[in-house]
C-alpha positions as CSV (number, residue, x, y, z in Angstrom):
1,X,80.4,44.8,-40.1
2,X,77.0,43.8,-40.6
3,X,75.8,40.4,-39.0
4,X,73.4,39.7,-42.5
5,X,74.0,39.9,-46.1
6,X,72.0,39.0,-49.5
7,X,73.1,35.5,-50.5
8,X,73.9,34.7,-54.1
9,X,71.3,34.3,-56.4
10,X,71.5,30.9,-56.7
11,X,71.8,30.0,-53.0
12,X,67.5,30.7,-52.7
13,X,64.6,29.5,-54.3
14,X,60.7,29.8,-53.6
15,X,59.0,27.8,-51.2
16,X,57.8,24.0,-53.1
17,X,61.4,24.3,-55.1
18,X,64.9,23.4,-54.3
19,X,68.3,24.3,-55.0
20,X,70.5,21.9,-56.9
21,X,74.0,22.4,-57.3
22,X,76.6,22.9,-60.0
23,X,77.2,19.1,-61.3
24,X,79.9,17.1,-63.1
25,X,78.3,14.7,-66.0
26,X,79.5,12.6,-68.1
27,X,78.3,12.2,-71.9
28,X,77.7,9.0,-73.5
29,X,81.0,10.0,-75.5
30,X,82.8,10.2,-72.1
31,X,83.1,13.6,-72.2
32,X,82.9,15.6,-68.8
33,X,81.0,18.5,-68.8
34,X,79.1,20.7,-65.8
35,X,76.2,21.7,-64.9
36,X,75.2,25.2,-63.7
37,X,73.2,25.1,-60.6
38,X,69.2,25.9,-61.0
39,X,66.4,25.3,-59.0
40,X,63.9,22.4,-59.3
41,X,60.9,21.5,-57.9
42,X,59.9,19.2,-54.8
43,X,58.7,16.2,-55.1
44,X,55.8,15.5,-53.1
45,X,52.9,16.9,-51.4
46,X,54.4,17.1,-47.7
47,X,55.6,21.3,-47.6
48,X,58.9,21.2,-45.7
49,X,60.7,24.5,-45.7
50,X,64.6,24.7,-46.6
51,X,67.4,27.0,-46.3
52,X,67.1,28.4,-49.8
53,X,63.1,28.7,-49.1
54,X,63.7,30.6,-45.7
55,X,66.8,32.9,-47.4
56,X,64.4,33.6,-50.9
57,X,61.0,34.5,-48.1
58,X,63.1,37.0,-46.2
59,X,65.2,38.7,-48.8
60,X,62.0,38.8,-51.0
61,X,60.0,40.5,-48.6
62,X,58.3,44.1,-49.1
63,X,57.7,45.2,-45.6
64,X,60.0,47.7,-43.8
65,X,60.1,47.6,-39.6
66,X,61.4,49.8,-37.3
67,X,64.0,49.4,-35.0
68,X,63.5,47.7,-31.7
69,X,66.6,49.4,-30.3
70,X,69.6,48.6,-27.6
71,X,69.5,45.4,-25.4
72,X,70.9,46.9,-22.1
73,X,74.7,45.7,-21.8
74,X,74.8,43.9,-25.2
75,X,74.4,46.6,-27.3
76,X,71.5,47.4,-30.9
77,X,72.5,45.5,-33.7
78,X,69.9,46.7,-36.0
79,X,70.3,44.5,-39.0
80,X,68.6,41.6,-36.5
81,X,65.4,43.9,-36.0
82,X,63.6,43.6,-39.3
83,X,65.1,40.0,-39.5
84,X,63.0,39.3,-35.9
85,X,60.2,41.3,-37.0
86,X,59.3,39.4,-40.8
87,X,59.7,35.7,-39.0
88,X,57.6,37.0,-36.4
89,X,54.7,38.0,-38.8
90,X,55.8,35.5,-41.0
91,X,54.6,32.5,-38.7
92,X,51.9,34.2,-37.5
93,X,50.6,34.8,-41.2
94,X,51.1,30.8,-41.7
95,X,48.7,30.1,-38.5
96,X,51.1,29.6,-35.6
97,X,50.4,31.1,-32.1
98,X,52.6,33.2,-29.7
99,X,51.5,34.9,-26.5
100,X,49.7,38.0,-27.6
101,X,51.7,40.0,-24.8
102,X,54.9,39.0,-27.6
103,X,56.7,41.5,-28.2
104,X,59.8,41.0,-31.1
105,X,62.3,43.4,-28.8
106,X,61.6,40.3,-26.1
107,X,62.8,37.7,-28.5
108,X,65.8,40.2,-28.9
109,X,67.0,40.1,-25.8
110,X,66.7,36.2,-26.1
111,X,69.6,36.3,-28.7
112,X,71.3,38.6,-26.4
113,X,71.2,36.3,-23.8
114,X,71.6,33.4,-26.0
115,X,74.5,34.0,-28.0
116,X,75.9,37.7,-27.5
117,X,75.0,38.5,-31.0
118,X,77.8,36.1,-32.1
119,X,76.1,34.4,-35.4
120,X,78.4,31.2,-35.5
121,X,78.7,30.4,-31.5
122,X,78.3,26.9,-30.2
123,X,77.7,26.3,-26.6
124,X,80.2,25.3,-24.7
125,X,78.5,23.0,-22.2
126,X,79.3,19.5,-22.5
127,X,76.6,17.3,-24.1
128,X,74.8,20.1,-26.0
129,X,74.9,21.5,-29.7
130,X,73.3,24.3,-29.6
131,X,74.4,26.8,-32.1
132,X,74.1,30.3,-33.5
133,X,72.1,33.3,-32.5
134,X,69.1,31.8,-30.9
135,X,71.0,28.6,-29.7
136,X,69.3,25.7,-31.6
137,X,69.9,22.2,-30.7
138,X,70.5,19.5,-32.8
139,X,67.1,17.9,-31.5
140,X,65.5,20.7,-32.3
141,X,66.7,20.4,-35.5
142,X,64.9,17.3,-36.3
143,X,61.8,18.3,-33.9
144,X,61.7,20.9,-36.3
145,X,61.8,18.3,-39.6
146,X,59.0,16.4,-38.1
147,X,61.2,13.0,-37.3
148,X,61.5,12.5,-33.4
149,X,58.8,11.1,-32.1
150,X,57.9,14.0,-30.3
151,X,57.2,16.1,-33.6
152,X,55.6,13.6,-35.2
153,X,52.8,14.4,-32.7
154,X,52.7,17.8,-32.1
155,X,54.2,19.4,-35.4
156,X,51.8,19.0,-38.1
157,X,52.9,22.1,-40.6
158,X,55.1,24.4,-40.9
159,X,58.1,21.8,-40.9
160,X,62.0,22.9,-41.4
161,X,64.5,20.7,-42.7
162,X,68.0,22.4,-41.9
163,X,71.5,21.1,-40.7
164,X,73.6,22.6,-37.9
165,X,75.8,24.1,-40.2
166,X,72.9,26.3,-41.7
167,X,71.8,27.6,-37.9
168,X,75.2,30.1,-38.6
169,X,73.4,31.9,-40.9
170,X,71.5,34.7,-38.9
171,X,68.0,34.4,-40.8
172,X,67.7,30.7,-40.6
173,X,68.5,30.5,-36.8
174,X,65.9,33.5,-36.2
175,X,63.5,31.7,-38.4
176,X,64.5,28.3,-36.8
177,X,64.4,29.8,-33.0
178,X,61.1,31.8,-33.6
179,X,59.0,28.8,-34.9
180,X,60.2,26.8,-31.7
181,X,59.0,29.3,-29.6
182,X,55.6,29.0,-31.2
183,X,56.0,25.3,-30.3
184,X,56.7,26.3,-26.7
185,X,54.2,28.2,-26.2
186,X,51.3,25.4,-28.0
187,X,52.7,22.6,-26.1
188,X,53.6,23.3,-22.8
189,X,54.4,20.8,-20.5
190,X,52.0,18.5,-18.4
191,X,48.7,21.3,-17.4
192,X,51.1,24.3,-17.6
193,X,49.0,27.5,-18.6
194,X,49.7,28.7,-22.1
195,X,51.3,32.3,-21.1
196,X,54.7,34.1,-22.1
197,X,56.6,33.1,-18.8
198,X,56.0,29.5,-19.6
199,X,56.8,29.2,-23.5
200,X,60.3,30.8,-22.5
201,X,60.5,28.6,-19.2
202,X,60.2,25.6,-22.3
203,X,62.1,27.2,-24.5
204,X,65.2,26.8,-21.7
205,X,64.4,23.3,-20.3
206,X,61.2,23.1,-17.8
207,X,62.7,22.9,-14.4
208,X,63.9,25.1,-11.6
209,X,66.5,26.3,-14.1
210,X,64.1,27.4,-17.3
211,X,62.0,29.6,-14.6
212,X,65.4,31.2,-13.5
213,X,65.8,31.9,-17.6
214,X,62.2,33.0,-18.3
215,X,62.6,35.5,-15.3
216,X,66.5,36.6,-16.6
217,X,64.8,37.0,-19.8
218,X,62.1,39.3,-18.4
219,X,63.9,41.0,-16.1
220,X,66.5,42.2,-18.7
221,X,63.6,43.0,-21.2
222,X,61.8,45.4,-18.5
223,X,65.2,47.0,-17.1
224,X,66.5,47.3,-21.8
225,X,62.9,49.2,-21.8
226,X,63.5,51.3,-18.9
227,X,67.0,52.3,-20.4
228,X,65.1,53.8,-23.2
229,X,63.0,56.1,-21.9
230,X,65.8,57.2,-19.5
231,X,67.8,58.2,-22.7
């Protein structure tokens, strides 16, 4: 069973537009009556991505990519590949920067690591909320929408405005996870060097702990890569 499938028509709508749902009116004869669900546009100038935006960019897209292949011990799950590989190019079309060693079978094995693969997961540990495939927290969430304080800074585009229940959904957590990384990797912490170790050292927490991760991450990277050629 695949881990993706095309939404509904009416669940996506192009970037600057909205989804609004079936409603229940009431006439001035006191008559109820419905309304089908169509799309309207924003209001505003600010350009905040939603769901429906993310779900119309990716199953609107043109591009074909090939497959990045088998995380050793986790196992290939295709569908993900050209899902990694459009958000990927996606963000870096819109301006954002990654490490240019980046390579999309790395944020792969992320997801592997993360999550298993397992699309509706939520972490276990006590005190956290990180769901789905790439594990986003609820404050990433709202980093994300540009409302901590944090953001408010150091987000000045490319903002998302999602809830937890939409990080289930495989595209939107990719899309989510990926433009955090960028973040990562743009703001590291105190004089840290801008590099690939460090963004996923950020991504984790930056301690003694998130350079365990960023080396478990590599290591199982180098040693999926090595399984390859061997086969």
């Amino acid at each position: 069973m695949s881990l993706i499938s095309r939404p509904a028509i009416m669940k996506m709508a192009p970037p600057g537009s909205h989804v609004v749902a079936r409603q229940a009116r009431i006439s001035k004869n006191r008559i109820k009556y419905f309304v089908k669900a169509h799309i309207r546009k924003n209001r505003g100038k600010k350009i905040v991505l939603l769901p429906e935006n993310l779900l119309f960019l990716y199953w609107h897209g043109d591009r074909e990519y090939p497959n990045l292949g088998k995380v050793k011990g986790y196992g290939e799950f295709p569908e993900l590949d050209s899902v990694i590989q459009f958000w990927l190019n996606f963000w870096k079309e819109q301006g954002l920067k990654f490490p240019d060693d980046l390579d999309p079978f790395l944020i792969k094995v992320i997801i592997a690591i993360e999550s298993r693969f397992r699309p509706s997961v939520r972490t276990k540990l006590p005190g956290s909320s990180a769901t789905g495939l790439m594990q986003i927290t609820n404050k990433t969430r709202e980093d994300l929408n540009g409302k901590s304080k944090e953001s408010k800074h150091a987000l000045r585009d490319s903002f998302l405005d999602l809830d937890m229940v939409d990080l289930t959904d495989p595209v939107i957590n990719i899309a989510a996870g990926i433009r955090w990384l960028s973040y990562k990797f743009t703001k590291p912490r105190t004089d840290a060097k801008k590099n690939l170790f460090n963004m996923l050292k950020g991504y984790y927490f930056w301690n003694e702990d998130g350079e365990a991760y960023a080396r478990k991450v590599l290591n199982l990277y180098n040693d999926s890569i090595v399984e390859r050629f061997r086969n």
